[in-house]
C-alpha positions in Angstrom: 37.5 32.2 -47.6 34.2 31.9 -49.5 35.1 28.6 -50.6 36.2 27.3 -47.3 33.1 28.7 -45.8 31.1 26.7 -48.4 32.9 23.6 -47.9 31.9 23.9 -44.1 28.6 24.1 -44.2 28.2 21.5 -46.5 30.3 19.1 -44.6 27.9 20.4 -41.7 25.1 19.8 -43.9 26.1 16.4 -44.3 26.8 15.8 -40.9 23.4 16.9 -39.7 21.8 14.8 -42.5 23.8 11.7 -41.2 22.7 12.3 -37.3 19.1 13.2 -38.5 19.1 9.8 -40.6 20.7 8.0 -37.5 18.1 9.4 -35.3 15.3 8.5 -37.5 16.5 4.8 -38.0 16.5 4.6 -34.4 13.2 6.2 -34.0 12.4 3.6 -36.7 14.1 0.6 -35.1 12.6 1.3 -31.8 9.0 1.6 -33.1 9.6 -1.5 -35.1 11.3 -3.3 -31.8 8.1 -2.4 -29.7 5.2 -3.2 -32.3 7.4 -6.9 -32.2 6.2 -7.2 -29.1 2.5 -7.9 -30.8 4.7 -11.3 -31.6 5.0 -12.5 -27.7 4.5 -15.8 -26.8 3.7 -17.1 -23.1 1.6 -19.9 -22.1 -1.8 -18.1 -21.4 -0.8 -15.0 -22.1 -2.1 -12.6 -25.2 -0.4 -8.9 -25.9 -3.1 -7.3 -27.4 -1.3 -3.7 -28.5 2.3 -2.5 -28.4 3.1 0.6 -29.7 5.3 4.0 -28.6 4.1 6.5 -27.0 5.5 9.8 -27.7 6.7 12.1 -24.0 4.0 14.6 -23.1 0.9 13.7 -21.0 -1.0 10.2 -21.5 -5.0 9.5 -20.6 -5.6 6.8 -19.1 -8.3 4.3 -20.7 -11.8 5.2 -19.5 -10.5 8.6 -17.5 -10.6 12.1 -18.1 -7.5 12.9 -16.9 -4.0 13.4 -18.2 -0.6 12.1 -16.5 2.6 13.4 -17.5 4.5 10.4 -19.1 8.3 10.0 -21.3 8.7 8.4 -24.3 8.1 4.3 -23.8 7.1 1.6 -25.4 3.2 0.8 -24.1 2.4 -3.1 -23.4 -0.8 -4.3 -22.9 -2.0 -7.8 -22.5 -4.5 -10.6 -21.1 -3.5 -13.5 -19.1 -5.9 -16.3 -19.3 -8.9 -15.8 -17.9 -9.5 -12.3 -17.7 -6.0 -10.9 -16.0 -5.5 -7.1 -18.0 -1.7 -6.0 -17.7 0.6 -3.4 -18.9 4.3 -3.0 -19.0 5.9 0.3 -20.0 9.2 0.1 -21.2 11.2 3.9 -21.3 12.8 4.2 -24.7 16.0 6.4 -23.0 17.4 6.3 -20.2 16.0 2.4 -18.8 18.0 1.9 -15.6 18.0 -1.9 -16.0 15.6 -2.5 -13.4 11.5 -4.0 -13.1 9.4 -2.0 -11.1 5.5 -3.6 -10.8 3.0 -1.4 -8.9 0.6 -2.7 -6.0 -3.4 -1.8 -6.3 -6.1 -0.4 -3.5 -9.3 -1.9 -2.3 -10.4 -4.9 -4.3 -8.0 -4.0 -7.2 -9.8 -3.9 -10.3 -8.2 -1.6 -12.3 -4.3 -0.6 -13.1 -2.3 1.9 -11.8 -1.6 4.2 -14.1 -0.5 6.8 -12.0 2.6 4.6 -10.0 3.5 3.6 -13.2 4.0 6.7 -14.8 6.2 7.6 -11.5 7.9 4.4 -12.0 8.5 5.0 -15.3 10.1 8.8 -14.9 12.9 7.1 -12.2 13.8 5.2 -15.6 12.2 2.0 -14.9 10.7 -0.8 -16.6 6.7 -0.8 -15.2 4.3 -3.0 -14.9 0.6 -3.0 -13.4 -2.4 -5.2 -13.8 -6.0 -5.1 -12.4 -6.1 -8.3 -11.1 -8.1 -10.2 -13.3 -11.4 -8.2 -13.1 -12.7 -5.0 -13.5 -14.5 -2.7 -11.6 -18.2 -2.4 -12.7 -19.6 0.3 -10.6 -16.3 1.8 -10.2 -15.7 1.6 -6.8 -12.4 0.5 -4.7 -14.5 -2.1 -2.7 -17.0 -3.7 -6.0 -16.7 -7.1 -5.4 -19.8 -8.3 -7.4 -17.3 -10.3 -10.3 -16.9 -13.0 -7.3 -20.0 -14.6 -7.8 -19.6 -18.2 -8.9 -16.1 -17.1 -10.3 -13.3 -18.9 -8.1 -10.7 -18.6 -10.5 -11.1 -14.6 -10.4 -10.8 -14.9 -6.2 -7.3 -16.5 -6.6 -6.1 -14.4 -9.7 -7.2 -11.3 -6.9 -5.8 -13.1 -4.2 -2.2 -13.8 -6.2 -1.8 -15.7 -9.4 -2.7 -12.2 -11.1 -0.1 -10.4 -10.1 2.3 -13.0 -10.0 1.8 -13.7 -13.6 1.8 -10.0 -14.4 5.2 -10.4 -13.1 6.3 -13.0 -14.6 5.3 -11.6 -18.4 6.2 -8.3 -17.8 10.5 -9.7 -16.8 9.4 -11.4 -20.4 8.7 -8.6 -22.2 11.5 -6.3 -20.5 14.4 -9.0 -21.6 12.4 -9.0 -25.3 12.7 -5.4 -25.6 16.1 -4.9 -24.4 17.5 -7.8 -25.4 18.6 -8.6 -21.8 16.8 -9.0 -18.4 16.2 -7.2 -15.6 19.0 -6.5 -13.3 17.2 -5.6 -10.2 12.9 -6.3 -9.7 11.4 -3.9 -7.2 7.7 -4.3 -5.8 5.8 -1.4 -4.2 2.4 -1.1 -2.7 0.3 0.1 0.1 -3.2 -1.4 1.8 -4.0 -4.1 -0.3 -0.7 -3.6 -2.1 0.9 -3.9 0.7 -1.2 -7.4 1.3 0.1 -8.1 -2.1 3.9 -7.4 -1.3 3.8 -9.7 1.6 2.1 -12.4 -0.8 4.9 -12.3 -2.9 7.6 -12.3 -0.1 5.4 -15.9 1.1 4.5 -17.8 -1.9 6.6 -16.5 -4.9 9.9 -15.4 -3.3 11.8 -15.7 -6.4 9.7 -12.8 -8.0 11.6 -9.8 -6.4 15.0 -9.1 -5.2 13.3 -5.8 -2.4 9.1 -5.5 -1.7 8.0 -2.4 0.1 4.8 -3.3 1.7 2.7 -0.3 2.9 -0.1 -0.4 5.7 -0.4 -4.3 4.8 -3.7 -5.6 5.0 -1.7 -9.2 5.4 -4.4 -10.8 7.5 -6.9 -10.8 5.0 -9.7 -12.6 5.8 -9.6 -11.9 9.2 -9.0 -8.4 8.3 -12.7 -8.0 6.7 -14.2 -9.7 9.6 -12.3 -8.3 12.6 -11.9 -4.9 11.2 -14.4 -3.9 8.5 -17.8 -5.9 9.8 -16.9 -5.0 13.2 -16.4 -1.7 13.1 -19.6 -1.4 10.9 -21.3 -3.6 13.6 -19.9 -1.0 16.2 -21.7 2.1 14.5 -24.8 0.5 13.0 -25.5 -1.9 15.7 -28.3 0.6 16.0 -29.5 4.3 15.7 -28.1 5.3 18.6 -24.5 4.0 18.2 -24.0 5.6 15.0 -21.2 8.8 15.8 -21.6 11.6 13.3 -18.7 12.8 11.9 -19.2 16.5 13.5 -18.4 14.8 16.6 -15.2 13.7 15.6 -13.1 16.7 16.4 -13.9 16.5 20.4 -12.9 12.9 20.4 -10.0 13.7 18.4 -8.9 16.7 20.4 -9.5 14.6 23.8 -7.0 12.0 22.6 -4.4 14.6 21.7 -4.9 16.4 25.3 -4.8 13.4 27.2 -1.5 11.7 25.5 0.3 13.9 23.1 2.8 14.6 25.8 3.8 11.1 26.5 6.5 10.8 24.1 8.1 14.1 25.8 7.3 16.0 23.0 4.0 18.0 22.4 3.6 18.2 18.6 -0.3 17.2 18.3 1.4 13.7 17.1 1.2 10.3 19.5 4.3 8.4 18.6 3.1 5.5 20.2 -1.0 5.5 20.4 0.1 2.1 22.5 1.1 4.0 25.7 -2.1 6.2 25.4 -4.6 5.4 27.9 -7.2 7.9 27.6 -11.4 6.3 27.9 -13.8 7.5 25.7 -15.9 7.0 28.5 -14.9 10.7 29.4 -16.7 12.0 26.6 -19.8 10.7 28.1 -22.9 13.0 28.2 -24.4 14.2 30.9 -28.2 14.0 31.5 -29.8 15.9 28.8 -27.2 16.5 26.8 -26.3 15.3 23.2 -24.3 18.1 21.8 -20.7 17.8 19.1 -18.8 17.8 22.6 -19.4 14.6 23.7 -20.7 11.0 23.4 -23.7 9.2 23.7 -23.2 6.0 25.9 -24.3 3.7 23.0 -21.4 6.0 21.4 -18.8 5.2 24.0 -19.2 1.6 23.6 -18.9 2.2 19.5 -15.3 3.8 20.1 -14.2 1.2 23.0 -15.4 -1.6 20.6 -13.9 -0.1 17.7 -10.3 0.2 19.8 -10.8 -3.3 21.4 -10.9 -4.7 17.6 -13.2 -7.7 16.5 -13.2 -10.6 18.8 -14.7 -14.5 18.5 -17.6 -14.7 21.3 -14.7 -17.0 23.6 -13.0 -13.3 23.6 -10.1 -14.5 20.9 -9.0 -11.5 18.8 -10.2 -11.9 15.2 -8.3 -8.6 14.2 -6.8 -6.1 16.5 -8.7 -2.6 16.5 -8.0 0.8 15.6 -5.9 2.8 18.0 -6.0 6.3 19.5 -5.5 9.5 17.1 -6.0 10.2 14.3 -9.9 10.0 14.4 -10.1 13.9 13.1 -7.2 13.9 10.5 -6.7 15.2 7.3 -6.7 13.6 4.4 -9.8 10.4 5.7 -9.9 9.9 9.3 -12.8 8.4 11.0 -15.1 10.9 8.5 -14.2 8.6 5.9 -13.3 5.2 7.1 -15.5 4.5 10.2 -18.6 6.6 10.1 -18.7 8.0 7.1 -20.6 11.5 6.2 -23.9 9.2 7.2 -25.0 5.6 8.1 -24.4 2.9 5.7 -21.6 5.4 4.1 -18.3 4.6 6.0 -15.4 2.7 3.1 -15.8 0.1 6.2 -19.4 -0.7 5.8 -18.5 -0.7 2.0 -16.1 -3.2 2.0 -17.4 -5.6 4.9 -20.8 -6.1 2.9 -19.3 -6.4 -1.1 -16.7 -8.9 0.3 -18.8 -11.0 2.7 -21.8 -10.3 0.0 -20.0 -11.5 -3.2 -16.8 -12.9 -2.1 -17.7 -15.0 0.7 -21.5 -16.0 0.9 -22.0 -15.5 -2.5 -25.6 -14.0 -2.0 -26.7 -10.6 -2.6 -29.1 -10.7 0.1 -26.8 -11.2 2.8 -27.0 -8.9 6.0 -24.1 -8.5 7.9 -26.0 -8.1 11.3 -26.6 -11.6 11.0 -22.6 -12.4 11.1 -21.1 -15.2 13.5 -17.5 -14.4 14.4 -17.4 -18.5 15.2 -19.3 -20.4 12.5 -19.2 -18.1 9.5 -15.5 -16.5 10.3 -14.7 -20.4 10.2 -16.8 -20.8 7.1 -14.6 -17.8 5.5 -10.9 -18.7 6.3 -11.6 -22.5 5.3 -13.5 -21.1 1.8 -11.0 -17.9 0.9 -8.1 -17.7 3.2 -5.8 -19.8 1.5 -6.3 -17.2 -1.6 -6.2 -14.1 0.2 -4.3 -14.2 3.4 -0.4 -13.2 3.6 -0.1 -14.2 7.1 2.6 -16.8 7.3 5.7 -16.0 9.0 7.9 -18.0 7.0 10.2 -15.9 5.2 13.4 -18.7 4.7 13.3 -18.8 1.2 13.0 -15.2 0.5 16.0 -14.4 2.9 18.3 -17.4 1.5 17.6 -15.4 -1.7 19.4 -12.1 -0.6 15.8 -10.3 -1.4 14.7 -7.4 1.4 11.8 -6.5 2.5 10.2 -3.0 3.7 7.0 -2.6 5.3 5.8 0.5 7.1 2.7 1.8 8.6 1.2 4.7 10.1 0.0 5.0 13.8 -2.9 7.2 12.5 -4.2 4.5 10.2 -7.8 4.4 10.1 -8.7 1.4 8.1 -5.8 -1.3 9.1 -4.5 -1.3 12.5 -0.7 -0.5 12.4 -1.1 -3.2 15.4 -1.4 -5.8 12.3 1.5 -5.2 10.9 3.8 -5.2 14.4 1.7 -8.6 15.2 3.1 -10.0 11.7 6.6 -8.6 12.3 6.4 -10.6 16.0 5.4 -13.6 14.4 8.4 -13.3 12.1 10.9 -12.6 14.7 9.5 -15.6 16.9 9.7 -18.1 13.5 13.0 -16.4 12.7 14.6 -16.7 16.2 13.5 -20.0 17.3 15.2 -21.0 20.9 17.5 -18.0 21.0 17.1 -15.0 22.4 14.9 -12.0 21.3 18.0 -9.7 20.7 19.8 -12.2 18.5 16.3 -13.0 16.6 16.1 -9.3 16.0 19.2 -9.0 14.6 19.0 -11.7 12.0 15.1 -11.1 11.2 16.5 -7.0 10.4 19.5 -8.6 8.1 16.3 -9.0 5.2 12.7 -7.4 7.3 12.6 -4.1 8.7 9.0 -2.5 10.0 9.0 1.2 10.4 6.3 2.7 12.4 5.2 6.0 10.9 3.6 8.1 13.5 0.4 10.4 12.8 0.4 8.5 9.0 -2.8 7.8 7.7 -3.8 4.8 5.7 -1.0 5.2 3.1 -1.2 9.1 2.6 -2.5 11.9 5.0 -3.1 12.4 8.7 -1.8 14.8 11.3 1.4 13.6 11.3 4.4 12.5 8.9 2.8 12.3 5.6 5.5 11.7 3.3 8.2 9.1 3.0 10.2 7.7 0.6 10.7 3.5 1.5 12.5 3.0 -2.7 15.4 4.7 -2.2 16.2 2.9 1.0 15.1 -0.5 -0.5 17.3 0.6 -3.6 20.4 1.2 -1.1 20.2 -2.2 0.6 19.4 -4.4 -2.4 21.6 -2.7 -4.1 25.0 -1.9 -2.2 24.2 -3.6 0.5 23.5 -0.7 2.7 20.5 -1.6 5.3 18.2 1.4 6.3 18.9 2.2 9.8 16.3 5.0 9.6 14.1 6.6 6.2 13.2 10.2 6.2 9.7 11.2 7.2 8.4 14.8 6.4 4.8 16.7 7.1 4.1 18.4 4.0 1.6 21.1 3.9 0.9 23.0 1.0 3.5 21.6 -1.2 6.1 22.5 1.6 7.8 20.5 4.1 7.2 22.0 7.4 8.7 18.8 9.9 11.1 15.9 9.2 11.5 13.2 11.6 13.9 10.0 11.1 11.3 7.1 11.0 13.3 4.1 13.3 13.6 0.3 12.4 11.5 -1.0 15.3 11.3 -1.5 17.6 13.2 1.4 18.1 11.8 4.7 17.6 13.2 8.8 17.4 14.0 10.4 20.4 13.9 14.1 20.6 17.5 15.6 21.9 15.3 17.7 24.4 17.1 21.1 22.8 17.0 20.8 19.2 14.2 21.6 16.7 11.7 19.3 16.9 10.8 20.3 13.8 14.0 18.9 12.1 15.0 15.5 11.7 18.5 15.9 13.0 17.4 16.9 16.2 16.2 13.2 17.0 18.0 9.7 17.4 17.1 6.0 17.2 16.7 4.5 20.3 15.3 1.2 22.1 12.2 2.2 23.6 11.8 3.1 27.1 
């Protein structure tokens, strides 16, 4: 027995020894594989490190923070000029797919963060800034524009478009085959991007999920973020202070939360809301957190209206009702801002028109003229920046799909853009036939989904949470087309509301008896 007993464990002994070798040679081989990648060759492009990075939590370059990360091979590269990149390539457990992340703002920097989500689903990520870097750190710095061109159209889409490109390049290197499946997702000016890539490089992506896309770019800047800054710094007295945001906000909710048949602080349809600010107005004497000035009336009506050319043509449509108080950057944050001059609108009218546009650092964007210079812009930038062109063909012929969403309660990009695109694409798509038969084809590859109480890509008094990749994954995938995605109000960490989020035009329908708190209580319905 002792014998035998000996003769086990060394036999286990030597088995252990043989799976501890095997594990180190692939330990080995996988390092060695990844630092190869030093060895990559593509026309303008240069990997500058490549090693593994063990699973625990990663700091980002220049950040104090940790993100939780698993084992992966870490890419990261230059594409001629200035493009930065990284592709992170899981070492177990790669589900054969290519996932690239969309940036915020003027870019600038790479998203870290996505990626590391990306890369815990098991796949293949990739992020890049752009082609510049931000030097004052904030979301709007647009000051690498001057006299630099080539930057403006790596921002606008050869940037991420070679990121693309390189990162499928290095996937296939590492594996030793490609990419099954390519998956884009981004929000504001990732959503922008996503649309980009649907126009001009529909070849890149098989499904893009385009989030509160600021498509329209150009005329975005103008028609939203100058105008809205115009609208609250026209002069002292239109300025609103953010502690009078609650009574406008609570005025909306009064006046048209019931509409939809449901009274849940929530306006599914802002559209349908008819309430006037005018009846806010002050009376004699008074200037109080209950109402508005009349210089403050005009501000919101304007701001609502959205920018317009002085013959009354819409440059960009305008905000709409709710929303103004919410959670998580309403108004506060986007429109007026703790204090004049301190909105994220005023920021990013004057660093793009500043830099990006006029090249001139002593530009003043009271001077603007939504004729001359908002020609001047579109014929100098747009072809760079704007996603606006409703010709999908070649991305449909592909088989590729396409998700966009946005929420009602959007306080920098009017959901009204995004519905504006979608009608554009539905009239292209359709031609001479009939609206229900343009619908149905345009739905076979585009789907919008209308997020109400959603603020610009995360907060707001509504559904805050939503999950467009699974549903993109589904259709690409197997072929199953999302005739409704999942949208919870998460407070605290908990999920206190679901609703189904409908394809629109459609949109959920309460049963009248149900929770209204629970999704299944609602269907998708043609609107009234």
């Amino acid at each position: 027995m002792s014998t035998s007993f000996f003769s086990i464990r060394i036999l286990t002994q030597l088995f252990c020894g043989i799976v501890i070798s095997l594990i180190i040679s692939t330990a080995e081989v996988t390092a060695a594989t990844c630092a190869s990648l030093l060895n990559f060759e593509r026309l303008d492009t240069t990997v500058t490190g490549a090693m593994v990075v063990a699973e625990g939590n990663f700091t980002p370059p220049n950040s104090d923070r940790t993100i939780p990360v698993v084992a992966h091979c870490r890419v990261t590269g230059t594409i001629s000029p200035a493009v930065q990149f990284e592709v992170w390539l899981p070492l177990n457990d790669w589900n054969g797919k290519f996932h690239v992340s969309g940036n915020g703002g003027m870019a600038g920097s790479i998203q870290y963060g996505n990626m590391a989500q990306a890369l815990h689903l098991g796949y293949a990520a990739a992020s890049t800034d752009t082609g510049h870097t931000r030097i004052d750190g904030s979301s709007f710095d647009a000051s690498w524009a001057i006299g630099r061109p080539d930057l403006v159209t790596d921002f606008g889409h050869r940037g991420l478009h070679e990121t693309t490109d390189t990162g499928k390049a290095l996937t296939e290197a590492f594996y030793d085959r490609a990419p099954e499946y390519s998956y884009f997702v981004g929000c504001s000016k990732g959503g922008q991007q996503g649309l980009m890539e649907a126009q001009r490089y529909p070849d890149d992506f098989d499904g893009i999920i385009a989030g509160n896309p600021a498509n329209d770019w150009t005329a975005f800047y103008a028609g939203a973020h100058l105008w809205y800054s115009l609208a609250t710094l026209r002069n002292s007295a239109s300025y609103i202070p953010h502690t009078k945001l609650p009574a406008l906000a609570e005025a909306v909710v009064a006046a048209c939360d019931g509409l939809d048949g449901l009274k849940d602080g929530v306006l599914d349809d802002p559209r349908v809301c008819n309430f006037e600010p005018a009846m806010l107005t002050c009376t004699d004497g008074q200037d109080d957190d209950k109402c508005l000035t009349t210089a403050q009336v005009k501000a919101v009506e304007d701001i609502w209206a959205g920018g317009k050319r002085p013959n009354g043509e819409v440059v960009f449509p305008g905000l709409v009702p709710g929303g103004e108080n919410g959670p998580g950057g309403g108004w506060g944050t986007w429109v007026t801002g703790r204090q004049p001059f301190g909105s994220l609108h005023w920021l990013a009218a004057e660093g793009f028109f500043k830099y990006v546009v006029f090249e001139d650092p002593d530009w003043n964007f009271r001077n603007f003229d939504f004729e001359n210079d908002l020609d001047f812009a579109l014929e100098k930038v747009g072809n760079k920046l704007d996603s606006n062109d409703p010709n999908l063909d070649h991305f449909q012929d592909a088989g590729s799909k396409l998700i966009v969403y946005h929420g009602w309660s959007d306080p920098d990009i009017s959901p009204l853009g995004s519905i504006n695109y979608y009608e554009d694409v539905l009239q292209r798509s359709g031609g001479n036939d009939d609206r229900a038969t343009a619908l149905s084809r345009t739905q076979d590859f585009f789907r919008l989904f209308m997020v109400p109480g959603l603020g610009h890509c995360s907060g707001g008094p509504g559904y805050n949470q939503l999950d467009p990749l699974t549903a993109l994954e589904a259709w690409v995938e197997d072929g199953i087309a999302p005739d409704a995605i999942l949208g919870s109000r998460v407070e605290n960490g908990d999920v206190v509301r679901t609703r189904p989020l409908c394809p629109y035009p459609q949109v959920a329908k309460w049963n009248g008896s149900g929770n209204p708190d629970v999704s299944t209580s609602f269907s998708c319905v043609a609107p009234d």
